[in-house]
PyMOL Python script that loads the backbone (N, CA, C, O; Angstrom):
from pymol import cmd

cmd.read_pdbstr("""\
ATOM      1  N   UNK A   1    -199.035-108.654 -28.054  1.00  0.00           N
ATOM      2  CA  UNK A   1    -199.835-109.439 -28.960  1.00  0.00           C
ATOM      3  C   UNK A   1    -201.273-109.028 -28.702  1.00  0.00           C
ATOM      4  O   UNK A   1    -201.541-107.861 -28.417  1.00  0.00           O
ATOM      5  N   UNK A   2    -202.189-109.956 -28.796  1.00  0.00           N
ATOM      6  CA  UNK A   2    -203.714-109.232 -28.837  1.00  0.00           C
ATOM      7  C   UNK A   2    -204.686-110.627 -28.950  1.00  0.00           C
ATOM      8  O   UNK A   2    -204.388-111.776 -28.625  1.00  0.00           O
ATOM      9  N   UNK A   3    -206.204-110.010 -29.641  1.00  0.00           N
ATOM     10  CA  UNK A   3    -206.773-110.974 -29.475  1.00  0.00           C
ATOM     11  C   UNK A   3    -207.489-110.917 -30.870  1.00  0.00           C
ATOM     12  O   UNK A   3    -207.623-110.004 -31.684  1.00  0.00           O
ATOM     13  N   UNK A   4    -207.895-112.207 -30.850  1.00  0.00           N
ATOM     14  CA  UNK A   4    -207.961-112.655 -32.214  1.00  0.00           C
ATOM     15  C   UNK A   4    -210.179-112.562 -32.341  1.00  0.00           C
ATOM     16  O   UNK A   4    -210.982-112.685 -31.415  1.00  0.00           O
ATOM     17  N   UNK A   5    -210.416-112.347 -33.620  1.00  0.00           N
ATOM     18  CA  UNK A   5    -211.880-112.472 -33.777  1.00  0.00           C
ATOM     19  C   UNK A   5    -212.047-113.539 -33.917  1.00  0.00           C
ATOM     20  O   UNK A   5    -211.073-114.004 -33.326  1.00  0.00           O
ATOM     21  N   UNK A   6    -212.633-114.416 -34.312  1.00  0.00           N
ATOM     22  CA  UNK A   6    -212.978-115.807 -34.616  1.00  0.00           C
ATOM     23  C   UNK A   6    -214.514-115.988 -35.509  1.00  0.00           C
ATOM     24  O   UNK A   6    -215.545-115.688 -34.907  1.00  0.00           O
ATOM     25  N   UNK A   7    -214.593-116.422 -36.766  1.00  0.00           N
ATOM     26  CA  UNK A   7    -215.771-115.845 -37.377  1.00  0.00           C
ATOM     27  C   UNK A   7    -216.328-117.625 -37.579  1.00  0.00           C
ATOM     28  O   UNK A   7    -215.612-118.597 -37.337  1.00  0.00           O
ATOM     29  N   UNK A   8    -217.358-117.665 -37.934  1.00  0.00           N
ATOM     30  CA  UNK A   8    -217.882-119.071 -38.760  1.00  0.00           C
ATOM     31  C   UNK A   8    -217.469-119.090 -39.862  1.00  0.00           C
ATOM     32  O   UNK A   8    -216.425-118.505 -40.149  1.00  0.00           O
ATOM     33  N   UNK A   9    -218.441-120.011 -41.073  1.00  0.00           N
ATOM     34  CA  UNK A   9    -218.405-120.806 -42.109  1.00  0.00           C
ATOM     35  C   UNK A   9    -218.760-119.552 -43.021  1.00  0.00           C
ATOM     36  O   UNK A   9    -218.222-119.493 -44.127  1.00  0.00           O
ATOM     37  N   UNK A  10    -219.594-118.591 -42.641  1.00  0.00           N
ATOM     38  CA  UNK A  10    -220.466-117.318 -43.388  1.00  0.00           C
ATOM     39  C   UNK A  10    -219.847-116.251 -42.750  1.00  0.00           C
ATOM     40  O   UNK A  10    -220.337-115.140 -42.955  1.00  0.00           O
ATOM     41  N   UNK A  11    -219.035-116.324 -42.140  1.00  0.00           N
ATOM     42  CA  UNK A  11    -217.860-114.696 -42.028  1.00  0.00           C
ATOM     43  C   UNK A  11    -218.960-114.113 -41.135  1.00  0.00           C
ATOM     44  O   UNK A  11    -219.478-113.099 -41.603  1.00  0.00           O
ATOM     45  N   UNK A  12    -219.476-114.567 -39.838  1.00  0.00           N
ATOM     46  CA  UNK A  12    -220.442-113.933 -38.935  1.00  0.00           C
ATOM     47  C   UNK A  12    -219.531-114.348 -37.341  1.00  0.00           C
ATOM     48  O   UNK A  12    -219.176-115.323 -36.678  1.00  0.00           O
ATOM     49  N   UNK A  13    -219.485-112.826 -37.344  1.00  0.00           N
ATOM     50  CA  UNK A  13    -218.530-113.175 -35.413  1.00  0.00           C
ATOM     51  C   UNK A  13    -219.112-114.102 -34.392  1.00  0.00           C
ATOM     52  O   UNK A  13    -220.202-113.929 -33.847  1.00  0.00           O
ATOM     53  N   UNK A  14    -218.432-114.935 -34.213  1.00  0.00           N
ATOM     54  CA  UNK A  14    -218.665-116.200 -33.172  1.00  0.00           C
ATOM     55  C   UNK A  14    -218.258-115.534 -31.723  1.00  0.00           C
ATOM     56  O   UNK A  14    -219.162-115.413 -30.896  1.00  0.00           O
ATOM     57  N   UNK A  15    -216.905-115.090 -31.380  1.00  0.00           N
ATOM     58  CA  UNK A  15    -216.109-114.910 -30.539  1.00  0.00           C
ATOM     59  C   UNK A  15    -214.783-114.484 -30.431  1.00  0.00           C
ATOM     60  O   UNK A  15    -214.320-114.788 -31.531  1.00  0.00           O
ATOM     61  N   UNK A  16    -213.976-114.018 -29.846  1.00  0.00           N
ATOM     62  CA  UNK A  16    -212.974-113.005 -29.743  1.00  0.00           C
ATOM     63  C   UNK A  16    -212.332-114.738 -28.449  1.00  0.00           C
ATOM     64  O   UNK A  16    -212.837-115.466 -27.594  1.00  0.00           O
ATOM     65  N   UNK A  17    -210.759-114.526 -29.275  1.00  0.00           N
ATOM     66  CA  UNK A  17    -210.017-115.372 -28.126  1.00  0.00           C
ATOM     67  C   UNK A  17    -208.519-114.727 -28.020  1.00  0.00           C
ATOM     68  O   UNK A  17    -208.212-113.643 -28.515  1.00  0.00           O
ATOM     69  N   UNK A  18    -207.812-115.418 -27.430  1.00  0.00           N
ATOM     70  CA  UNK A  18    -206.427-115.059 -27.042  1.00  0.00           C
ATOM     71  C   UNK A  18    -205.785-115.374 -28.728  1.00  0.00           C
ATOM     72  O   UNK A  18    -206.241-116.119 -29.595  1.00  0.00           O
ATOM     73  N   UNK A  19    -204.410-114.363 -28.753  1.00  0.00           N
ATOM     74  CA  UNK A  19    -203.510-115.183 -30.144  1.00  0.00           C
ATOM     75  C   UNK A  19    -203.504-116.831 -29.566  1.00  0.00           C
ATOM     76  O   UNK A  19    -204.316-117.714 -29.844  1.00  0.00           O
ATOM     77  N   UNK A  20    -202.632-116.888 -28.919  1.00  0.00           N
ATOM     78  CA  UNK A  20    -202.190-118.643 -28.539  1.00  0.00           C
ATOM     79  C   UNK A  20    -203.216-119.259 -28.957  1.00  0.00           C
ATOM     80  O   UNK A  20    -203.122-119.724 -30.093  1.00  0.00           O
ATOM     81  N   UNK A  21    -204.563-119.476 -28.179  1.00  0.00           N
ATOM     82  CA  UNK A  21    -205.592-120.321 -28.545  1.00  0.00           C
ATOM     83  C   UNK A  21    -206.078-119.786 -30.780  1.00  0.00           C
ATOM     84  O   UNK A  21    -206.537-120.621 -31.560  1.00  0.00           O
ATOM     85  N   UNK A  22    -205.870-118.781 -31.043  1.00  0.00           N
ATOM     86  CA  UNK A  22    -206.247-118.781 -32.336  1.00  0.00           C
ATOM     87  C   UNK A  22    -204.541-119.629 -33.364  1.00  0.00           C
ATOM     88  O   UNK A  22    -204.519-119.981 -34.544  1.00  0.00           O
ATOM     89  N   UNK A  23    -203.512-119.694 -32.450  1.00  0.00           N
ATOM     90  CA  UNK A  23    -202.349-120.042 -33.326  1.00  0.00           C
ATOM     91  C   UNK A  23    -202.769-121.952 -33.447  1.00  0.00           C
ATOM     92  O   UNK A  23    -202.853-122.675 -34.440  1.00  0.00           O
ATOM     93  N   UNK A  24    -202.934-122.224 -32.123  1.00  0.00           N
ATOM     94  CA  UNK A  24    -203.462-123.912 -31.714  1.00  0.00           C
ATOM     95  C   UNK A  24    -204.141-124.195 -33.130  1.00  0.00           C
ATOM     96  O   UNK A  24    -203.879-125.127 -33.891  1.00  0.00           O
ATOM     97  N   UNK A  25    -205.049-123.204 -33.301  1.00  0.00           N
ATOM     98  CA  UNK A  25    -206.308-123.744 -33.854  1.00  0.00           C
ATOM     99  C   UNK A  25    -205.969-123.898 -35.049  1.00  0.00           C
ATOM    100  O   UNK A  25    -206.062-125.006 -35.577  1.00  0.00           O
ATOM    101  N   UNK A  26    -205.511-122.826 -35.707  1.00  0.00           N
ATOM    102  CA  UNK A  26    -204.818-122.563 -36.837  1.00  0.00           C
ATOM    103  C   UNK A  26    -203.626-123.805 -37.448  1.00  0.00           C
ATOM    104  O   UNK A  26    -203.460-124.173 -38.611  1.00  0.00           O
ATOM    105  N   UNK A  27    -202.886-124.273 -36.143  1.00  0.00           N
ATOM    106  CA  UNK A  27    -201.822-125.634 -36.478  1.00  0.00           C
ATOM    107  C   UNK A  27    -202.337-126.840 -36.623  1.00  0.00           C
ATOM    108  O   UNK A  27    -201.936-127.687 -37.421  1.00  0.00           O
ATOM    109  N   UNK A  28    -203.675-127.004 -35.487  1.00  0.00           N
ATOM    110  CA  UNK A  28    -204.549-128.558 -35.867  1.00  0.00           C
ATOM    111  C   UNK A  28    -205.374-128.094 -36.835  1.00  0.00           C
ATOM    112  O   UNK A  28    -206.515-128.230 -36.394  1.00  0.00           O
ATOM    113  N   UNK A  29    -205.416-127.494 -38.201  1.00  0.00           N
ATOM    114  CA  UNK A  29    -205.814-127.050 -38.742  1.00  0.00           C
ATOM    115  C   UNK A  29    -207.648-126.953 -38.846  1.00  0.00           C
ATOM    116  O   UNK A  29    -208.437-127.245 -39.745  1.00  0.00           O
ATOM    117  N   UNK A  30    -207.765-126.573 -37.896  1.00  0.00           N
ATOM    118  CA  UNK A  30    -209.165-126.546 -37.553  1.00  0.00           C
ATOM    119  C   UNK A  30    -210.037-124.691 -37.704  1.00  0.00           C
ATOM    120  O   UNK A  30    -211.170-124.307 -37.413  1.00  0.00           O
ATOM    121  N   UNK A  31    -209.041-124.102 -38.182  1.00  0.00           N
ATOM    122  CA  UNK A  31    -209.312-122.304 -38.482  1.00  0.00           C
ATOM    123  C   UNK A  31    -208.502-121.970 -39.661  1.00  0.00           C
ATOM    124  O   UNK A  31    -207.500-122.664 -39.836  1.00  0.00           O
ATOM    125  N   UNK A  32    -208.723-121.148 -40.398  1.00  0.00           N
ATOM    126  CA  UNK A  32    -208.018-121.157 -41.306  1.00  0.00           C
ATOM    127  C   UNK A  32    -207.973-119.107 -41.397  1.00  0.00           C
ATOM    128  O   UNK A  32    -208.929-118.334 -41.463  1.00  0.00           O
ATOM    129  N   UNK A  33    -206.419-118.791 -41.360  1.00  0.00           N
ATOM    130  CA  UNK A  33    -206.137-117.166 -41.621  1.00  0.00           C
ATOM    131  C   UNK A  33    -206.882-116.288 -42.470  1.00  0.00           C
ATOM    132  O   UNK A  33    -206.455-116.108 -43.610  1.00  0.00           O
ATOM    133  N   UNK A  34    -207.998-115.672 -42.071  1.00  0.00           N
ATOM    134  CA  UNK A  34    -208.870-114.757 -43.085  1.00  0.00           C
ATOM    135  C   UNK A  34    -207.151-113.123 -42.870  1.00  0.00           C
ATOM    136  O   UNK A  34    -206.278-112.894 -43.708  1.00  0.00           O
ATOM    137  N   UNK A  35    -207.262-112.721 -42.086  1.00  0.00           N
ATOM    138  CA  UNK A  35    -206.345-111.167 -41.897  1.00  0.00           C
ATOM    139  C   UNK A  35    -205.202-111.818 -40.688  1.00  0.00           C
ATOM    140  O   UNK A  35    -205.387-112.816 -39.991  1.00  0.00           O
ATOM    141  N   UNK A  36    -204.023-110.935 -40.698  1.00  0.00           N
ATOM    142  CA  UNK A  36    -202.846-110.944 -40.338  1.00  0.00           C
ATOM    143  C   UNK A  36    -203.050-109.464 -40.050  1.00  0.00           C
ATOM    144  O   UNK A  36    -204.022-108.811 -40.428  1.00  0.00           O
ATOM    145  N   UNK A  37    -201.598-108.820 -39.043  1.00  0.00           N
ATOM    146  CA  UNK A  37    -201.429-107.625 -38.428  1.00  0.00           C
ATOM    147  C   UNK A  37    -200.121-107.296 -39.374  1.00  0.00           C
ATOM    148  O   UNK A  37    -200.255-106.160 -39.829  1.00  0.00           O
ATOM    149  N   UNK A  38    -199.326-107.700 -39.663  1.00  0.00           N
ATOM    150  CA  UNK A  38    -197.793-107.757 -39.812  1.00  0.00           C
ATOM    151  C   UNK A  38    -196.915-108.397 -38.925  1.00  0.00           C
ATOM    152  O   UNK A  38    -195.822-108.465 -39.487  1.00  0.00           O
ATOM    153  N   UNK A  39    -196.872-108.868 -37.876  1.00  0.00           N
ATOM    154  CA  UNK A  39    -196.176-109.270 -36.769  1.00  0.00           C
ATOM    155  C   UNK A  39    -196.456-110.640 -36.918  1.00  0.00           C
ATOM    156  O   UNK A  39    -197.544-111.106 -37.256  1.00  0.00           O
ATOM    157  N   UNK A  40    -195.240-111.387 -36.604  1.00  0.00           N
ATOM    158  CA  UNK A  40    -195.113-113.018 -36.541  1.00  0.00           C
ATOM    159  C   UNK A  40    -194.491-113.345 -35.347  1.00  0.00           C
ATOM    160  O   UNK A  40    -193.546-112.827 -34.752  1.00  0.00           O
ATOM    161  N   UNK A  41    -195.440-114.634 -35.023  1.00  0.00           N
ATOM    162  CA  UNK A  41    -195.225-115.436 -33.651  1.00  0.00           C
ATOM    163  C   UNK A  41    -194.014-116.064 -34.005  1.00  0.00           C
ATOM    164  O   UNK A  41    -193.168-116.024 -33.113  1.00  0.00           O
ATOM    165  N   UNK A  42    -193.607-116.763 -35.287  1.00  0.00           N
ATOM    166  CA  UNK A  42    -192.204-117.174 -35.385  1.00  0.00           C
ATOM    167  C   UNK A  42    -191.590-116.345 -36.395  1.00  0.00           C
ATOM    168  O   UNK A  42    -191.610-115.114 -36.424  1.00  0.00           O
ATOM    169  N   UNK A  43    -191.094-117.052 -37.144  1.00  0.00           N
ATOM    170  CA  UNK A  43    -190.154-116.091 -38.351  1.00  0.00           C
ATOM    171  C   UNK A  43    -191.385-116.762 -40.056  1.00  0.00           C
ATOM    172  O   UNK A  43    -191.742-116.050 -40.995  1.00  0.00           O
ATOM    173  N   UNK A  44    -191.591-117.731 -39.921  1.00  0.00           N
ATOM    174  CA  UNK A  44    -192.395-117.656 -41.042  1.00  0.00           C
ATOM    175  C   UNK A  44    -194.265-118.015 -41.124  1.00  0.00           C
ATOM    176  O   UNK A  44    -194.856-118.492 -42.093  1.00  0.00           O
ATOM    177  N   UNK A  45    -194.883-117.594 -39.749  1.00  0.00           N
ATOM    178  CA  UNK A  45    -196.267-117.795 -39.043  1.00  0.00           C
ATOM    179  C   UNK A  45    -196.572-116.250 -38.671  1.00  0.00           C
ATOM    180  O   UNK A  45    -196.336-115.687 -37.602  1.00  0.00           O
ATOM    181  N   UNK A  46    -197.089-115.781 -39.702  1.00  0.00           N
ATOM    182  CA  UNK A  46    -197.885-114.263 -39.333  1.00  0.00           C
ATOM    183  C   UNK A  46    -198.841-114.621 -38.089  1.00  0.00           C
ATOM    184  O   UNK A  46    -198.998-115.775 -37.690  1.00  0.00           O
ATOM    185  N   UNK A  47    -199.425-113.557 -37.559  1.00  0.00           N
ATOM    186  CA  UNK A  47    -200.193-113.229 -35.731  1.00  0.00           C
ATOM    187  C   UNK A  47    -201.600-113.084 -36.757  1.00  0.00           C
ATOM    188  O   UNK A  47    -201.927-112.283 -37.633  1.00  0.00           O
ATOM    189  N   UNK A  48    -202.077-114.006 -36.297  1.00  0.00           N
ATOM    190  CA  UNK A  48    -203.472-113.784 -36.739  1.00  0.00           C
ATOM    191  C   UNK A  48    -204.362-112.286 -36.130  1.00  0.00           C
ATOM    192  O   UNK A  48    -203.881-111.647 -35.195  1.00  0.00           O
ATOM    193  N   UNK A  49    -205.373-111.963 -36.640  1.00  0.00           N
ATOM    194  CA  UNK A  49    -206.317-110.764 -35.858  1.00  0.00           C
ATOM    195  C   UNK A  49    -207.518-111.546 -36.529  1.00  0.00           C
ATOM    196  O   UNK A  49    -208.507-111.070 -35.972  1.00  0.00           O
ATOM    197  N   UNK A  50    -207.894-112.377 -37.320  1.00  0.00           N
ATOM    198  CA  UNK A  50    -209.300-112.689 -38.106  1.00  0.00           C
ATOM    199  C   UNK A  50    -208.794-114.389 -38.451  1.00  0.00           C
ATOM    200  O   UNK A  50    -208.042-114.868 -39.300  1.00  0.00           O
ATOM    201  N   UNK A  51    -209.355-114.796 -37.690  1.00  0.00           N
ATOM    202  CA  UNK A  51    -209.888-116.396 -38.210  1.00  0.00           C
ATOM    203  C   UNK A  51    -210.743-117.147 -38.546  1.00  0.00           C
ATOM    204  O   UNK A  51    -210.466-118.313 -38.825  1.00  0.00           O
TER     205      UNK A  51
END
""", "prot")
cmd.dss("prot")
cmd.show_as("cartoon", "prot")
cmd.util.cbc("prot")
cmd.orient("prot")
C-alpha cells in the first residue's frame, strides 16, 4: 500500500499520511476521494493516493 497526499479546501498540499489514517478519514467522512490507484482496501473501497 502507500501513502496518501492530503490537500485542503483549494487543492494546495497540506501533508502526506499513511493509507489507514487517509481510509479513517475518508469513513468519518471528514476527506473526501479526489484520485484512486486501482487497488482496493476491500472489494468495493478503492486505496486512496489524493484526498
Amino acid at each position: 500500500m502507500g501513502k496518501v497526499l492530503v490537500l485542503n479546501a483549494s487543492y494546495e498540499p497540506l501533508n502526506i499520511t499513511n493509507w489507514r489514517r487517509a481510509v479513517v478519514l475518508l469513513i468519518k467522512g471528514k476527506a473526501e476521494r479526489i484520485e484512486h490507484n486501482g487497488k482496493y482496501v476491500y472489494a468495493d473501497f478503492p486505496l486512496p493516493t489524493v484526498i
